[in-house]
C-alpha positions as CSV (number, residue, x, y, z in Angstrom):
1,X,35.1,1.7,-24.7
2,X,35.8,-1.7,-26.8
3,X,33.5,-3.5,-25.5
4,X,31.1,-6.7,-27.0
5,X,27.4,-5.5,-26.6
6,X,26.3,-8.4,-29.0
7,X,24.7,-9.8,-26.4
8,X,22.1,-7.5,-26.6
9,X,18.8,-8.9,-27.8
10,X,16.8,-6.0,-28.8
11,X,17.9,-4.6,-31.9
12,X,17.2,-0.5,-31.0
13,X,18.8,-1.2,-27.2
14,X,21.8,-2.3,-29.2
15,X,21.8,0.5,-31.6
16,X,21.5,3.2,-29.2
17,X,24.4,1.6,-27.2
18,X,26.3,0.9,-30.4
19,X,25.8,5.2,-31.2
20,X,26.4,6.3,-28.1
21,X,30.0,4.3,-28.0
22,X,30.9,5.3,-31.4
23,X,29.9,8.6,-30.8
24,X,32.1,9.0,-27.1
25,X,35.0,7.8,-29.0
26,X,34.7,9.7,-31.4
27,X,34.6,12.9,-29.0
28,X,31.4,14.0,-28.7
29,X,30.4,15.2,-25.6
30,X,28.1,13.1,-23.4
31,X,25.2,15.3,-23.9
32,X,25.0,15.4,-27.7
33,X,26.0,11.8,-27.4
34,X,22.7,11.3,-25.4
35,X,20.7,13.6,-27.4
36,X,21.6,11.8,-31.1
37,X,20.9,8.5,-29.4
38,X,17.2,9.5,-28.0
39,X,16.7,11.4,-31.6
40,X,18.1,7.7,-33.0
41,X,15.2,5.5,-30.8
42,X,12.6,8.3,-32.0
43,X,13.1,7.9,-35.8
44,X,12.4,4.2,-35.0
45,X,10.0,4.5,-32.6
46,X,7.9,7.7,-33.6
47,X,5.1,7.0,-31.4
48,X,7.2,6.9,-28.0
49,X,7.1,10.4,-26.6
50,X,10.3,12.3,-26.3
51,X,10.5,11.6,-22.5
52,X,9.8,8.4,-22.9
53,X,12.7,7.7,-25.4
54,X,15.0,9.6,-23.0
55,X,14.0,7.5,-20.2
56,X,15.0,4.4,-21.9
57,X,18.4,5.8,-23.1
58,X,19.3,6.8,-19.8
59,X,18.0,3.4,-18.6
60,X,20.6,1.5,-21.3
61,X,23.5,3.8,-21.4
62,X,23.3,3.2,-17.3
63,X,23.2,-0.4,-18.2
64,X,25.4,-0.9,-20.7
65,X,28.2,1.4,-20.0
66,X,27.8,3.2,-16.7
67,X,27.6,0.4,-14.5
68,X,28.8,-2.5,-17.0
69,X,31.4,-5.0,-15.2
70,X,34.4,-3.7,-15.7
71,X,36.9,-7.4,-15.7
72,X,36.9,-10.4,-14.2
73,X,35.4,-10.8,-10.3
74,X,37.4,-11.9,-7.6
75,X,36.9,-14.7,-5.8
């Protein structure tokens, strides 16, 4: 779980991601993980509706840590 996200250019997409890491190290289960980091885009971003910020966590976690590269590619 040590990877770089300071690639990301949005500051909340790398916040959530940067929670959600901390927070799986840490050893909280994925779904309190998830749940912190939607409540996390929410104090931020009041006016997005809770399915809304769940949506886009899902969408970055996916992203970022689900399906990130894992090392180098062959070829």
């Amino acid at each position: 779980m040590g990877r770089d996200f300071s690639y990301i250019a949005r500051n909340c997409e790398r916040a959530v991601v940067t929670a959600y890491l901390d927070q799986r190290a840490h050893g909280t289960p994925d779904l309190p993980a998830f749940q912190a980091c939607t409540t996390l885009y929410r104090i931020h971003h009041p006016e997005a509706s809770l399915s809304e910020a769940r949506r886009l966590v899902a969408e970055w976690v996916d992203h970022h840590i689900t399906r990130a590269p894992t090392g180098n590619a062959n070829g």
